[in-house]
Short mmCIF file of the C-alpha atoms (twelve columns), coordinates in Angstrom:
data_MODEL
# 
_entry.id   MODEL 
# 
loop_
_atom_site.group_PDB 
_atom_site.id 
_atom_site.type_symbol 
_atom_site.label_atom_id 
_atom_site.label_alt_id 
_atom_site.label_comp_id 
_atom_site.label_asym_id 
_atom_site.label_seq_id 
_atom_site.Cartn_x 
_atom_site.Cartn_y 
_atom_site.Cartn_z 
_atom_site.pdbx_PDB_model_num 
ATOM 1  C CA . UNK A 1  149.985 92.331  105.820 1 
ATOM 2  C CA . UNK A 2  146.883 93.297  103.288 1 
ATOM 3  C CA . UNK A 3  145.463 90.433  101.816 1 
ATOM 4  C CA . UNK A 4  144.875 90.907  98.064  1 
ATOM 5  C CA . UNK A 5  140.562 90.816  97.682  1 
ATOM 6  C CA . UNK A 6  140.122 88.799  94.761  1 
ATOM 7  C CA . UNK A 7  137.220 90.674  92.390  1 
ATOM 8  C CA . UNK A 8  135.464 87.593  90.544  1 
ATOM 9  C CA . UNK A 9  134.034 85.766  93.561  1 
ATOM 10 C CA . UNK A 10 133.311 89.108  95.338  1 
ATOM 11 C CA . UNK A 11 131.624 89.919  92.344  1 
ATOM 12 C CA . UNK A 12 129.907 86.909  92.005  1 
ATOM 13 C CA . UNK A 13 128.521 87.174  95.591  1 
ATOM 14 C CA . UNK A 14 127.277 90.932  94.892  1 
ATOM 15 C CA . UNK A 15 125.285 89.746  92.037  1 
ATOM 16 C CA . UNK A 16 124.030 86.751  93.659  1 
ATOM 17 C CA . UNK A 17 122.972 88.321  96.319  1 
ATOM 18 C CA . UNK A 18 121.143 91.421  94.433  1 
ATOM 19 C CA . UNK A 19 119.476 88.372  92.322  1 
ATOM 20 C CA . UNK A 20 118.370 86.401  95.119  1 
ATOM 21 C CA . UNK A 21 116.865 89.648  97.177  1 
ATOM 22 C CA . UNK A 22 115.480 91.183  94.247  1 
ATOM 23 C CA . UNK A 23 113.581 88.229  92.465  1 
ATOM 24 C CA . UNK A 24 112.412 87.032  95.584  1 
ATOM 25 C CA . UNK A 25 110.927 90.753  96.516  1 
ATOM 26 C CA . UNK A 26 109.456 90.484  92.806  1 
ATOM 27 C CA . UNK A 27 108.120 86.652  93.640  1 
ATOM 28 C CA . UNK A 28 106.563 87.831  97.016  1 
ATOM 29 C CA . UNK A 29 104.801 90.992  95.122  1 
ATOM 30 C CA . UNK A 30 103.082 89.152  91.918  1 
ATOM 31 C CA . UNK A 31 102.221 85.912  94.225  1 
ATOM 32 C CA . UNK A 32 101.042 86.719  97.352  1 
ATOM 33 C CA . UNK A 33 100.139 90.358  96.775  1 
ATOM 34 C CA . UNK A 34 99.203  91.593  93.498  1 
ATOM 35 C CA . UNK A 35 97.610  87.869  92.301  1 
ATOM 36 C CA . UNK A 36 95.090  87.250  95.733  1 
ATOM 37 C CA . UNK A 37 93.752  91.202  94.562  1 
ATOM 38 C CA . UNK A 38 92.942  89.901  91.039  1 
ATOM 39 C CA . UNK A 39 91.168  86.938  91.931  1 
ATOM 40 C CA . UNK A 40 89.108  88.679  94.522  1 
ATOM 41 C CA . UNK A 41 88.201  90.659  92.042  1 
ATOM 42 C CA . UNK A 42 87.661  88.212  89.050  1 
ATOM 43 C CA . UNK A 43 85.054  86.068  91.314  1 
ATOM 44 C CA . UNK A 44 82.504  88.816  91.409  1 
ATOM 45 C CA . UNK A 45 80.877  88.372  87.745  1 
ATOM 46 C CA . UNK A 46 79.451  92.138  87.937  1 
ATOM 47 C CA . UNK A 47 82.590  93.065  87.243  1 
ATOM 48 C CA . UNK A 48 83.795  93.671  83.861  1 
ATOM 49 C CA . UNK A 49 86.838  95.637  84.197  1 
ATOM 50 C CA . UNK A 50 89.491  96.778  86.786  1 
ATOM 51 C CA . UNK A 51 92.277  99.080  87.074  1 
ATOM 52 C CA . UNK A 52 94.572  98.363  90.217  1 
ATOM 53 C CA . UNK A 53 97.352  101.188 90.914  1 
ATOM 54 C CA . UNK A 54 100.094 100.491 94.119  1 
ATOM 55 C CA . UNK A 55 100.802 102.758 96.335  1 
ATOM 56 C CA . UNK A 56 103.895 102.051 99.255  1 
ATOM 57 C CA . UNK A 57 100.800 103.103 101.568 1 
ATOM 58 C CA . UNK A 58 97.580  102.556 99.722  1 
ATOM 59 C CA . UNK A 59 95.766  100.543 96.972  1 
ATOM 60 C CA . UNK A 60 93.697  102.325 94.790  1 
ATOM 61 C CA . UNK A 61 91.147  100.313 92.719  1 
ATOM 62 C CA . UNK A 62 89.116  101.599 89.802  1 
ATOM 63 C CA . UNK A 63 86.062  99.340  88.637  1 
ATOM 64 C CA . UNK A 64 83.517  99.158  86.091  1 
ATOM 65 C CA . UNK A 65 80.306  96.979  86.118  1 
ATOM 66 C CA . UNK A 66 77.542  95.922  84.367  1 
ATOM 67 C CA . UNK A 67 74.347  97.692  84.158  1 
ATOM 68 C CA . UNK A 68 72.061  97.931  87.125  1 
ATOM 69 C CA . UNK A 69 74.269  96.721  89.521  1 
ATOM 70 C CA . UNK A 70 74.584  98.067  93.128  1 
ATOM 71 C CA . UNK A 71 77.466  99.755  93.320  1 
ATOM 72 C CA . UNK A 72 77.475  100.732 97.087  1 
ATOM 73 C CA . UNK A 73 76.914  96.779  97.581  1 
ATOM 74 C CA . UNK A 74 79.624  95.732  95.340  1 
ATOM 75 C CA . UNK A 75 81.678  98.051  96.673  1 
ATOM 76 C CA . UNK A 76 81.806  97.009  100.110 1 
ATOM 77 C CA . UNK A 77 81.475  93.329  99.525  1 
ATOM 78 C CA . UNK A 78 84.788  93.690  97.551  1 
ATOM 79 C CA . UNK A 79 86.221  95.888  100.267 1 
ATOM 80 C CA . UNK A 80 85.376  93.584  103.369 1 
ATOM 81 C CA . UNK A 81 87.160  90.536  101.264 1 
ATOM 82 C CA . UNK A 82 89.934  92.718  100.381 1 
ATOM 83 C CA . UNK A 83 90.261  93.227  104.445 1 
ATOM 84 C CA . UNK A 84 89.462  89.634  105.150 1 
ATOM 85 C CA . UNK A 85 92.957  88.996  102.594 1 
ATOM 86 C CA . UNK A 86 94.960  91.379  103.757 1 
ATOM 87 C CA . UNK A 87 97.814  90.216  106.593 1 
ATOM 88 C CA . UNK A 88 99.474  93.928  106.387 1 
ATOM 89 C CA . UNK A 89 98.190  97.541  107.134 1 
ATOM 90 C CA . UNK A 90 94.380  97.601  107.386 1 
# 
């Protein structure tokens, strides 16, 4: 004998489920991905404007800064704390 699948708590599970894994994906990204990037950034006062683009396999980060300011320096100081953050690929 078939049992008769009953649609509204099936469908209630489907959605639940797709709820709980994506929001908690998007939670995870914004709070312990894209936010530690921004404040690294935001500390270093030569700094006056950023442009960060994701990538599955890269971040790609596109700065401007004040006048007279070392780039090379800022560049790897910024770099080496991005590393120093980082828990995935390196």
């Amino acid at each position: 004998m078939a049992k008769k699948i009953r649609i509204m708590p099936t469908l209630l599970i489907m959605v639940t489920t797709a709820v709980a894994l994506f929001g908690g994906w998007t939670l995870y990204e914004r709070n312990f991905v894209k936010q530690p990037v921004e404040r690294i950034l935001k500390q270093h006062a030569e700094i006056t404007q950023y442009d960060v683009q994701w990538y599955p396999d890269a971040l790609q980060v596109k700065l401007k800064s004040k006048d007279g300011t070392n780039i090379s320096s800022l560049i790897e100081r910024v770099s080496d704390e991005l590393q120093q953050n980082s828990n995935g690929k390196k």
